[in-house]
N, C-alpha and C positions, 0 to 999 in steps of 0.2 A: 391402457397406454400402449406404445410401441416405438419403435425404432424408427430411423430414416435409413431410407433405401435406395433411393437413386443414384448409381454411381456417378454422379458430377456432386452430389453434396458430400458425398462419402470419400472422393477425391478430394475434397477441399478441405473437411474435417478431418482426414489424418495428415495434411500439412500442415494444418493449423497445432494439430496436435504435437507435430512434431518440434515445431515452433519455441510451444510451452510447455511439454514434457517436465523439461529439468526444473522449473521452478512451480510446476505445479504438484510436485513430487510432497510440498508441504502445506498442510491438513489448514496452517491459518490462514494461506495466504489463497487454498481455494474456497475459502469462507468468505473471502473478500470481495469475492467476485459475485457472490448475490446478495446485491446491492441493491437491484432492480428486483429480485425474485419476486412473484407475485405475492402479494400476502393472502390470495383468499386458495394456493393450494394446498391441496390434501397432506403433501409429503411437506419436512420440513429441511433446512438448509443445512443444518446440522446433523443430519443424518444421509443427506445423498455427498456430501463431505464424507461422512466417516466410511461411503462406499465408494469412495475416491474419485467423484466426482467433480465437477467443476462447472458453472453456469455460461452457457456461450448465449444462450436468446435465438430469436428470439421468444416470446411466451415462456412453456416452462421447460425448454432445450439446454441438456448439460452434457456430458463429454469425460468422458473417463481419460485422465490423465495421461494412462498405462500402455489403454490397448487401443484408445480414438474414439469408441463405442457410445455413440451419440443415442440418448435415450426421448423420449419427449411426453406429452398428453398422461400426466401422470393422473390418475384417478383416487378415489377415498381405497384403504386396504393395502395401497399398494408399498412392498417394502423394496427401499432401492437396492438392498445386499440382493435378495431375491431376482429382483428383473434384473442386475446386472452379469446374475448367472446362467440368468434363463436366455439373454440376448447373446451374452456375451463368453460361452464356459470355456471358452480357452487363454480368456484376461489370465495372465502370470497375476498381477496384483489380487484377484478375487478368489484365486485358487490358493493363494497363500504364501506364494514366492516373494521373497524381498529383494523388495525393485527401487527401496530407498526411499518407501514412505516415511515423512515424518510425521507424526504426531503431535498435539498441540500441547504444549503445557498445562502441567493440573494448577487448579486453583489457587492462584498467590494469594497470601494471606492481606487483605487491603485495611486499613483503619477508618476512619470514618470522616475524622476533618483535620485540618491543620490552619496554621493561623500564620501571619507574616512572621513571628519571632521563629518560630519554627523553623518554616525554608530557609531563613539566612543560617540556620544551625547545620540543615541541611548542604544546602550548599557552600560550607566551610569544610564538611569533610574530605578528607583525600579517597579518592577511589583506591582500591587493594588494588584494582585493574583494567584499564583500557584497551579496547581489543578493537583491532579494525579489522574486518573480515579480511581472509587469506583470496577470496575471489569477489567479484562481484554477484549480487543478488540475483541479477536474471544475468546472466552467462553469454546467451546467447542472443545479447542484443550490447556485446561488447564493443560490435563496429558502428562508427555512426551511421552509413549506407541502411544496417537493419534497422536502426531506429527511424531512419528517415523512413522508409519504406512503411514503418505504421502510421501516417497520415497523412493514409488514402481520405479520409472522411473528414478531417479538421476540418471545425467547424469554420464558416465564412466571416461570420458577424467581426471575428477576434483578427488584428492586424499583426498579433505575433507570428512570424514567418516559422513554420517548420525545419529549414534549413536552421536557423538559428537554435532552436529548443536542442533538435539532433547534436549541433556541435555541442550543448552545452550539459550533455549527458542526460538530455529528456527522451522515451518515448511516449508514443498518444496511447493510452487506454480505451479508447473507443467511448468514452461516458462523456458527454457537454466538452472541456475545454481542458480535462484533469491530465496532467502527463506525472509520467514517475521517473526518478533517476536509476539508471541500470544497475549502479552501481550502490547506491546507499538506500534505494527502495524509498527516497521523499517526494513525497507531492507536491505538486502545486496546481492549483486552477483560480480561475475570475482573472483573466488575465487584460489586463488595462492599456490602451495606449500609451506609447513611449516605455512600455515595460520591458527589462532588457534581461533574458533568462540567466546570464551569468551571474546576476548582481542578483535576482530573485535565488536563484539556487546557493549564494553565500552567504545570505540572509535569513533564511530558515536554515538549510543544513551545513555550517561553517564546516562538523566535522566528518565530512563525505572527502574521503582518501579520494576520488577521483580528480574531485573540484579541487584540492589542495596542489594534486601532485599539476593539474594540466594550467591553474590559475597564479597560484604560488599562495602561503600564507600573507603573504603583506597585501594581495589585492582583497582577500578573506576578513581580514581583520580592518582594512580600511572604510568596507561593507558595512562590516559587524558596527563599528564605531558613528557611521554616518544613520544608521539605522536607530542607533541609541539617542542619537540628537533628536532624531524627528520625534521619537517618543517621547523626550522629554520636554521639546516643546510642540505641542499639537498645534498652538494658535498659528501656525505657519501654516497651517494644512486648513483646507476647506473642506465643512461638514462632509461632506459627502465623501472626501476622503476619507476623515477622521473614522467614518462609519465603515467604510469598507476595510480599512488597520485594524480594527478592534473583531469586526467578525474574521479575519484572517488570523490574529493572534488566540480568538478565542477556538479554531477550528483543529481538528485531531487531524496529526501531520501523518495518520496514518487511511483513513478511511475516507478522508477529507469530507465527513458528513456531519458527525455528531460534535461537540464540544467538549474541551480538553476537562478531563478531572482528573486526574492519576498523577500525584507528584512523584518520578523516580528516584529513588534513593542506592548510592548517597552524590550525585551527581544534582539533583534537587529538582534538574526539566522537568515543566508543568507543557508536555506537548500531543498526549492522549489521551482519547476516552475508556473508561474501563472496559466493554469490550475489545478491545484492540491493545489494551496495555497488559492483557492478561498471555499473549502470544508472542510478546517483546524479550526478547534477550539480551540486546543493548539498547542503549537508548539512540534513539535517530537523530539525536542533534549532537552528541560527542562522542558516539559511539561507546560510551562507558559501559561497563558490564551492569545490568543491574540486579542488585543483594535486594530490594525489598521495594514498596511502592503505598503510596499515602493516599486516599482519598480524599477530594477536593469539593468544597462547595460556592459556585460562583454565584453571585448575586445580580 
């Protein structure tokens, strides 16, 4: 394996780095980012994570969080604590200094099914406590200018204007059409004509403090309300819609890949998969803290 060396890439990857330092500082959310990682290599995703890593591409090109230290051409043997000492021995984070890695959460204890009598049990309970983060998630894409500035590459096919996503607390992730909110870290992609990012971002995540405080609760909830209509009558909607609601509701609001299984408790949202619900501290649609988590099985 080796390194990248030419100083025009090495100028661009410590900007980059600099960029996404503060929020790659935690262990689940640069798990998240190989997504695309090859599956036939040698080294695995969860181990160049735990040597604080992060996947930028492309092939199998990652970027140490810390120090910018872009690694690549990983081969069988090879351990990424090891090469990121041998590239990189003056990384603060590999030498041991606390530079404000986090760590991912151990193992929540998960049950195996639940049934509809159940989640209305669930979602009867009162939360002991709801917490809205004291900052936004990624920090430094708090101005809309820096979110607009990530989509250089938005894809063409999609008529949602970036201007618009940027106001509405979206940037681009660089993958197909996914953007994320700065602030409450929700996804959204498969984005539709006439589709209007304010009204998709109060529709998955009603309880993003961003959206609340810049839209007001009464446009939040008149969302929330109109959304429950369509649901409940689909014959209004043509198949093809009906098909694309259904893979949207069944899809993990965190990874936007896999399908939701993890009921959080005691808030009751059925809105990740169990990779990704294992990494959660509140839930992403009410921000509730969450005490414990249900395993789901969808038919």
């Amino acid at each position: 394996m080796g390194d990248v060396t030419p100083t025009e890439e090495l100028e661009l990857r410590a900007a980059r780095c600099q960029l996404f330092e503060s929020c790659m500082r935690n262990e689940a959310r640069r798990l998240r980012t190989f997504r695309q990682w090859p599956g036939n290599s040698p080294v695995s995703a969860r181990d160049l994570v735990k040597a604080g890593f992060f996947f930028v591409g492309p092939r199998d090109e990652v970027q140490c969080f810390c120090c910018g230290g872009v690694l690549k051409d990983w081969g069988p043997g090879d351990c990424p604590i090891a090469e990121h000492v041998k590239f990189f021995p003056s990384c603060k984070f590999i030498c041991g200094e606390d530079v404000g890695n986090q760590e991912m959460l151990p193992l929540q204890e998960i049950f195996d099914t639940v049934d509809g009598q159940f989640l209305s049990v669930l979602q009867g309970i009162e939360s002991e406590a709801t917490a809205l983060p004291n900052e936004p998630e990624y920090p430094e894409m708090v101005t809309e200018e820096m979110r607009l500035s990530t989509f250089q590459n938005w894809p063409q096919y999609t008529d949602t204007h970036p201007e618009q996503l940027a106001r509405a607390g979206f940037f681009y992730t660089g993958q197909d059409d996914v953007v994320r909110c700065f602030y409450c870290d929700g996804g959204v992609r498969n984005w539709s004509f006439g589709d209007d990012p304010w009204r998709e971002h109060a529709k998955w995540y009603p309880g993003c403090e961003f959206l609340l405080r810049s839209r007001g609760r009464e446009f939040v909830s008149s969302v929330q309300e109109s959304f429950s209509s369509t649901l409940i009558s689909p014959s209004r909607m043509s198949t093809e819609e009906q098909l694309r609601r259904l893979q949207e509701e069944r899809m993990c609001k965190v990874c936007m890949d896999r399908d939701v299984s993890v009921v959080f408790v005691p808030c009751g949202h059925l809105v990740a998969c169990g990779e990704c619900a294992l990494n959660l501290r509140l839930c992403p649609i009410c921000r509730a803290v969450i005490r414990g988590s249900v395993r789901t099985f969808m038919s």
